[in-house]
N, CA, C and O atoms as a GROMACS GRO file, in nm:
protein
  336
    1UNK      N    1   0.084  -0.116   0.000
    1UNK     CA    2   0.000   0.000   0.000
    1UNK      C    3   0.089   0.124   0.000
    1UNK      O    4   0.148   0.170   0.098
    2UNK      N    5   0.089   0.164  -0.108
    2UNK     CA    6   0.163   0.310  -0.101
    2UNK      C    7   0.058   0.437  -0.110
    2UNK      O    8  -0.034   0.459  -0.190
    3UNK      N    9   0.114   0.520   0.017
    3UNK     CA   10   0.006   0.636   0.015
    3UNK      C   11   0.112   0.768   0.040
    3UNK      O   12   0.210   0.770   0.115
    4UNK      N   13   0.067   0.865  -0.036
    4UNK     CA   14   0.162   0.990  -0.152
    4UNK      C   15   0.092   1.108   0.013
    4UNK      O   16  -0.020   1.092   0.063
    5UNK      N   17   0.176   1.193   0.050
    5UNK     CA   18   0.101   1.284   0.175
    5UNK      C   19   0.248   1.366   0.130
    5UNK      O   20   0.354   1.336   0.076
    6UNK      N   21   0.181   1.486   0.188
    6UNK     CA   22   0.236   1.578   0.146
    6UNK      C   23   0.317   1.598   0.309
    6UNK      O   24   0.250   1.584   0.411
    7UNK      N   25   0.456   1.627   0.313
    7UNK     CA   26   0.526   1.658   0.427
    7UNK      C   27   0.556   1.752   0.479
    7UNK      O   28   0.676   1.761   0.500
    8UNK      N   29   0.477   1.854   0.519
    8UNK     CA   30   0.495   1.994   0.536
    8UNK      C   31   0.602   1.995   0.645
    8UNK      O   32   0.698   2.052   0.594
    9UNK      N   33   0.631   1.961   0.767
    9UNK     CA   34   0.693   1.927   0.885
    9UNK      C   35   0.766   1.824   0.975
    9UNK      O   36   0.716   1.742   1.052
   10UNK      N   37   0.900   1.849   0.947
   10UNK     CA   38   0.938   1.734   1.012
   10UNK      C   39   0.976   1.773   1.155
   10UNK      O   40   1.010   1.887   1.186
   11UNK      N   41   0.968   1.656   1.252
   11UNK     CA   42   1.034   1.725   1.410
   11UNK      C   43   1.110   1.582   1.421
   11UNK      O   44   1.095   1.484   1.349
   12UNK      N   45   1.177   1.597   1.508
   12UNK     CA   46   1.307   1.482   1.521
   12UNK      C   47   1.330   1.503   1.644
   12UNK      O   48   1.344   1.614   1.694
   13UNK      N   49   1.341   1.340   1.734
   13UNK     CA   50   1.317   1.266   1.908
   13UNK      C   51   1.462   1.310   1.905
   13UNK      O   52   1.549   1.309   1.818
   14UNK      N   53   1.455   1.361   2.078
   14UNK     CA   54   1.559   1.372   2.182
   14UNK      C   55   1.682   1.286   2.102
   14UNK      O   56   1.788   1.335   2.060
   15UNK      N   57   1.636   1.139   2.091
   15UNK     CA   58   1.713   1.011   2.067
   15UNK      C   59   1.748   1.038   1.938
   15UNK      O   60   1.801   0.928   1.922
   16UNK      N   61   1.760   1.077   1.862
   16UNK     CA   62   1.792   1.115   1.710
   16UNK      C   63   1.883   1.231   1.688
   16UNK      O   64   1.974   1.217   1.606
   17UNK      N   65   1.866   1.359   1.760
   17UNK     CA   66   1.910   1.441   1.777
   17UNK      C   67   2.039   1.412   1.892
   17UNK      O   68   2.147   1.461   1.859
   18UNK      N   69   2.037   1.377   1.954
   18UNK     CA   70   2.122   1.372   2.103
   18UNK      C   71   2.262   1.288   2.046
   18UNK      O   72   2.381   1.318   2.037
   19UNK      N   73   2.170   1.153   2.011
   19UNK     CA   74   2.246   1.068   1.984
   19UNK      C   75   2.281   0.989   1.826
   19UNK      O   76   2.396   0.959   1.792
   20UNK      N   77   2.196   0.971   1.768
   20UNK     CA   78   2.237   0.917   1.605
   20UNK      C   79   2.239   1.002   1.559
   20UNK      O   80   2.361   1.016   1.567
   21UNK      N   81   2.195   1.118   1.489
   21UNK     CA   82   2.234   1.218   1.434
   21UNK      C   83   2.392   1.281   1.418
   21UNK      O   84   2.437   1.341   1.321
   22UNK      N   85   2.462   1.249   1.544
   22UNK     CA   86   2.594   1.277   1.551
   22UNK      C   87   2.694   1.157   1.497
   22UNK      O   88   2.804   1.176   1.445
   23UNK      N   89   2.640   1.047   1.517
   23UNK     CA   90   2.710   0.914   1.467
   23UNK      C   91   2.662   0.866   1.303
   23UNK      O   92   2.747   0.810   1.233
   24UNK      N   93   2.532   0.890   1.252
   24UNK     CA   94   2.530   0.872   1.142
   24UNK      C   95   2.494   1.015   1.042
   24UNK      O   96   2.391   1.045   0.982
   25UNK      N   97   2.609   1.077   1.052
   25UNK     CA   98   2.637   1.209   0.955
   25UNK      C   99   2.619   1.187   0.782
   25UNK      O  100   2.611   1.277   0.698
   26UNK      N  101   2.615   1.044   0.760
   26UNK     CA  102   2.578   1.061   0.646
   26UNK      C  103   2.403   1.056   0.598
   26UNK      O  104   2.360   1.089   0.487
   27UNK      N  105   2.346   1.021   0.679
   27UNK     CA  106   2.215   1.004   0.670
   27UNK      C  107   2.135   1.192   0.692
   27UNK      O  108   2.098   1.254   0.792
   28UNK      N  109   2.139   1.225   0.551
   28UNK     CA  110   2.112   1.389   0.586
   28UNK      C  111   1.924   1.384   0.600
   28UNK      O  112   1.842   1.294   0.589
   29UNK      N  113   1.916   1.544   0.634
   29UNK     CA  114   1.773   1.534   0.632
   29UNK      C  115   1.694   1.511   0.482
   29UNK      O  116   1.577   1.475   0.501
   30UNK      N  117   1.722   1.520   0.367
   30UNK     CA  118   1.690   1.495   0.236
   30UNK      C  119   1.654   1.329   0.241
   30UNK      O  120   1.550   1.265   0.225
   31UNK      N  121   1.795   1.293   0.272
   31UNK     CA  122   1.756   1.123   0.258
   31UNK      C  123   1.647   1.049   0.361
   31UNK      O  124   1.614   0.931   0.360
   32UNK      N  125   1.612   1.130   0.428
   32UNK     CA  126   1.495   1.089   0.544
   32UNK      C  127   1.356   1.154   0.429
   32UNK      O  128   1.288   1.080   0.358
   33UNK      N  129   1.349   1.223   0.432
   33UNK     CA  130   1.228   1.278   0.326
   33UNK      C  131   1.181   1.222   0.205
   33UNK      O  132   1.065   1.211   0.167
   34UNK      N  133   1.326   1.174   0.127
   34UNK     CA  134   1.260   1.084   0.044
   34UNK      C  135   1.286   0.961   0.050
   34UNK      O  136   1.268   0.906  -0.058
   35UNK      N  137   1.326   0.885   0.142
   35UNK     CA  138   1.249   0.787   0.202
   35UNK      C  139   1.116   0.753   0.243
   35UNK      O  140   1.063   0.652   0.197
   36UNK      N  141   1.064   0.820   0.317
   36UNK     CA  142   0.895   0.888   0.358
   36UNK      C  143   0.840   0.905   0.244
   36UNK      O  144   0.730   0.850   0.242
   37UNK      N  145   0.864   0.953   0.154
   37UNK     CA  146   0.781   1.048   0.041
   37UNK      C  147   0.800   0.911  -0.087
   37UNK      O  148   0.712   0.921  -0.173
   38UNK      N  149   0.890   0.800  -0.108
   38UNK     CA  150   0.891   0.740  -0.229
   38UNK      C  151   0.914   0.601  -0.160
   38UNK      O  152   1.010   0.531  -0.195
   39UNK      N  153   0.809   0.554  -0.041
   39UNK     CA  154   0.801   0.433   0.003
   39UNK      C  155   0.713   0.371   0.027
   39UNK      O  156   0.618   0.424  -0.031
   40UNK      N  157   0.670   0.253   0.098
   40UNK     CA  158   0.534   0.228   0.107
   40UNK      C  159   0.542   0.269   0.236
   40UNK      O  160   0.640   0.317   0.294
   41UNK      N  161   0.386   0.240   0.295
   41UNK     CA  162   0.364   0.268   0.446
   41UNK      C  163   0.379   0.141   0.517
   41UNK      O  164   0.313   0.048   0.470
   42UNK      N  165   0.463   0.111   0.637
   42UNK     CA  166   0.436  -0.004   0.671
   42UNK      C  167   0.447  -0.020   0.811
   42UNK      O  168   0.552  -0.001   0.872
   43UNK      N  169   0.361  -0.049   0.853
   43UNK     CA  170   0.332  -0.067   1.037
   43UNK      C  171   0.476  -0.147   1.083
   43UNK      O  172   0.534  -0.251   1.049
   44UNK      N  173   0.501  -0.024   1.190
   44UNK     CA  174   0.592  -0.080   1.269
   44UNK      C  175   0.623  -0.207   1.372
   44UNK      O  176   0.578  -0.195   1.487
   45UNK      N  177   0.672  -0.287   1.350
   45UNK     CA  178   0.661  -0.443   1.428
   45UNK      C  179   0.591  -0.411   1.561
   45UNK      O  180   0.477  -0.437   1.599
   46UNK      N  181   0.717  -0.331   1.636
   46UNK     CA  182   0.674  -0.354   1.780
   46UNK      C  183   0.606  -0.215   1.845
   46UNK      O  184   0.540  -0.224   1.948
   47UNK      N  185   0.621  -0.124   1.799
   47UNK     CA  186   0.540   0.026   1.782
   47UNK      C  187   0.361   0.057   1.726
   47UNK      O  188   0.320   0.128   1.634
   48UNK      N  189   0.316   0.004   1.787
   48UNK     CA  190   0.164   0.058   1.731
   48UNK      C  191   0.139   0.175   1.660
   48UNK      O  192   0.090   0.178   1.547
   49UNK      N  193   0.188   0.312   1.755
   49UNK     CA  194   0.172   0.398   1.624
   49UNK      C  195   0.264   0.453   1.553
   49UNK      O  196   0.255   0.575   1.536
   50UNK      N  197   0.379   0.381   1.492
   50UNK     CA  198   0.461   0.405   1.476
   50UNK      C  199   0.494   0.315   1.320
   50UNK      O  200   0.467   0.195   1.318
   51UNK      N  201   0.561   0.388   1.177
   51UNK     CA  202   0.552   0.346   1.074
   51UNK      C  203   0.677   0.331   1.016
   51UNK      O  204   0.747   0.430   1.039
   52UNK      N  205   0.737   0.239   0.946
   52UNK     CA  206   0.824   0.227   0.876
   52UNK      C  207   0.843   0.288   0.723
   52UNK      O  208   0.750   0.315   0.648
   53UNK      N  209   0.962   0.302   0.696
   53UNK     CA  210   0.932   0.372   0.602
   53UNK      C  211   1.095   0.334   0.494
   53UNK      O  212   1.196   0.402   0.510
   54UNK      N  213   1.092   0.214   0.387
   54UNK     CA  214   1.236   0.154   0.352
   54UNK      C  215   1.239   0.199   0.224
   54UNK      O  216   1.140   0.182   0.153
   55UNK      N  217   1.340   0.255   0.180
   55UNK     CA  218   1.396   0.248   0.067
   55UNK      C  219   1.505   0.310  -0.026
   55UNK      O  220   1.550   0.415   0.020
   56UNK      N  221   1.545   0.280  -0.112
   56UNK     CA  222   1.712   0.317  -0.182
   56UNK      C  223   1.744   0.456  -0.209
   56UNK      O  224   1.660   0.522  -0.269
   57UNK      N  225   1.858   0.515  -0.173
   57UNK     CA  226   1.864   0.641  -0.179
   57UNK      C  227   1.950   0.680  -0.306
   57UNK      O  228   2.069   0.648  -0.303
   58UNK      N  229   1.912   0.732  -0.396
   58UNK     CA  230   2.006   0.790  -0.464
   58UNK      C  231   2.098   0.875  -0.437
   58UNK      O  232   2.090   0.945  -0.336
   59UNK      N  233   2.223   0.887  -0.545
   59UNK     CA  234   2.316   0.802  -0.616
   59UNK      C  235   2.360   0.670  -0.573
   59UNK      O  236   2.379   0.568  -0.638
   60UNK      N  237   2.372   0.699  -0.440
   60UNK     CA  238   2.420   0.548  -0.335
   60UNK      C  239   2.384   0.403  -0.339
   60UNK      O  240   2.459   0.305  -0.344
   61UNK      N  241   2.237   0.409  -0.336
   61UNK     CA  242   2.209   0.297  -0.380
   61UNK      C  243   2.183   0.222  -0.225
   61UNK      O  244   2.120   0.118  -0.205
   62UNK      N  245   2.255   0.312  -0.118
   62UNK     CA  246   2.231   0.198   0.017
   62UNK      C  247   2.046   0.208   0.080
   62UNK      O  248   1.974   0.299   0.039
   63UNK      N  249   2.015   0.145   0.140
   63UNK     CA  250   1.860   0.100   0.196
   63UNK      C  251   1.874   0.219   0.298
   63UNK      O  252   1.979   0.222   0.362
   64UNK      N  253   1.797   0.301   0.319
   64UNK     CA  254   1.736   0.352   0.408
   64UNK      C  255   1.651   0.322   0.480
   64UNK      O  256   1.545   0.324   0.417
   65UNK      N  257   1.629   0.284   0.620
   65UNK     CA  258   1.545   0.246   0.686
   65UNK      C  259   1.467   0.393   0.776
   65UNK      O  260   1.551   0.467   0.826
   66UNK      N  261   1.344   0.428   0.793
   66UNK     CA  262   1.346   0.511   0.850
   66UNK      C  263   1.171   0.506   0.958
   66UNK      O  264   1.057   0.510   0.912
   67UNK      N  265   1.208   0.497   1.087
   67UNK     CA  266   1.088   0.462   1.176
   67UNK      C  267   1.032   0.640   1.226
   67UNK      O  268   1.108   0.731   1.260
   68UNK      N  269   0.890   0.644   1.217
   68UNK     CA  270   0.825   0.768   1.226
   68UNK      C  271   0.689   0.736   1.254
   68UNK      O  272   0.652   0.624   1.220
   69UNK      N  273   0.597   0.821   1.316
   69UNK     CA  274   0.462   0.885   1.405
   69UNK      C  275   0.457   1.020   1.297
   69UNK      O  276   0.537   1.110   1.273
   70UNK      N  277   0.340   0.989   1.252
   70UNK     CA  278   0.231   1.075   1.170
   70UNK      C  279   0.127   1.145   1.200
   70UNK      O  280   0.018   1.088   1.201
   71UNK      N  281   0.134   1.245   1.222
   71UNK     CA  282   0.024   1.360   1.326
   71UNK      C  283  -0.006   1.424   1.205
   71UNK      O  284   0.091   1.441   1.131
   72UNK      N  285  -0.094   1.457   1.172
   72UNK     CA  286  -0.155   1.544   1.116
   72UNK      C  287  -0.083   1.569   0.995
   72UNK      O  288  -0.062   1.469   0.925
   73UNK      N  289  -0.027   1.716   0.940
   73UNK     CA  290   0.057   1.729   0.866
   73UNK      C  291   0.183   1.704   0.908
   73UNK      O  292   0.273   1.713   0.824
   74UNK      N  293   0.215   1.669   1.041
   74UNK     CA  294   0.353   1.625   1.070
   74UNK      C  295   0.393   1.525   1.109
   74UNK      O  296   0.342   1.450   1.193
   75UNK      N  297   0.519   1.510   1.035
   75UNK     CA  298   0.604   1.367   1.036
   75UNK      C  299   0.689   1.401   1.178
   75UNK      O  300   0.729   1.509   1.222
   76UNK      N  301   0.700   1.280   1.224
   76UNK     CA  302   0.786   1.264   1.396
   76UNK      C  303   0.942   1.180   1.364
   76UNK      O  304   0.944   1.058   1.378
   77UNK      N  305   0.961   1.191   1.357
   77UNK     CA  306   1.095   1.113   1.316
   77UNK      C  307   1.131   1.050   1.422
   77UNK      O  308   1.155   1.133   1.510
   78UNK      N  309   1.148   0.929   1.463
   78UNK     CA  310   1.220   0.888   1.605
   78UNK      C  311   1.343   0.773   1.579
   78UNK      O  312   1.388   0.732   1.686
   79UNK      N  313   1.405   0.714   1.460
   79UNK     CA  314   1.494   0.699   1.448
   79UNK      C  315   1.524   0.682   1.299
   79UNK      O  316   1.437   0.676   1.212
   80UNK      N  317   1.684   0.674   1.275
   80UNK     CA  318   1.697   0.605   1.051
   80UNK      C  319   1.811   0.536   1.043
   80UNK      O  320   1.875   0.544   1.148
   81UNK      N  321   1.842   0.495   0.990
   81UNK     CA  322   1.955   0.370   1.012
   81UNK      C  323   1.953   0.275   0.850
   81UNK      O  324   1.862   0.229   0.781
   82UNK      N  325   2.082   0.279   0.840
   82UNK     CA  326   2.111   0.195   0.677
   82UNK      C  327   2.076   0.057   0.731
   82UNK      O  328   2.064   0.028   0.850
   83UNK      N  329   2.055  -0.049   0.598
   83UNK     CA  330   2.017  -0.144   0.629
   83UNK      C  331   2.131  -0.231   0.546
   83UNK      O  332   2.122  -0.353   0.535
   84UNK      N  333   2.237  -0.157   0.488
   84UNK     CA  334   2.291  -0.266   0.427
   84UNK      C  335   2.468  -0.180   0.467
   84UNK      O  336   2.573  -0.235   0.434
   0.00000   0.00000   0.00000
């Protein structure tokens, strides 16, 4: 199920900011966006309201993984992490 939403707002957890954000410097805010924006939607395993969001980033080619909470017009970001 792929569903197209427009991303007016992103906000980004304590835990993202504090801590991965400083360790994974290559993962910019672009590659989080279109991840979100050119993936499917997919319920998070162990997170109820919480959505996954996978896929290849150009030029690179590596997997983007990226877990997020959907409010309204705004995206929550709470963690992103390569998968390969």
């Amino acid at each position: 199920m792929i569903i197209n939403f427009q991303v007016e707002r992103i906000e980004y957890s304590k835990h993202w900011v504090g801590k991965q954000k400083s360790k994974k410097k290559d993962i910019t805010n672009d590659a989080i966006e279109f991840a979100i924006k050119n993936s499917e939607t997919l319920k998070d395993k162990y997170w109820k309201v919480a959505f996954n969001a996978v896929s290849k980033i150009p030029p690179s080619g590596r997997t983007l993984k990226v877990v997020y909470k959907r409010m309204n017009q705004k995206v929550f970001i709470i963690t992103a992490y390569w998968l390969d």
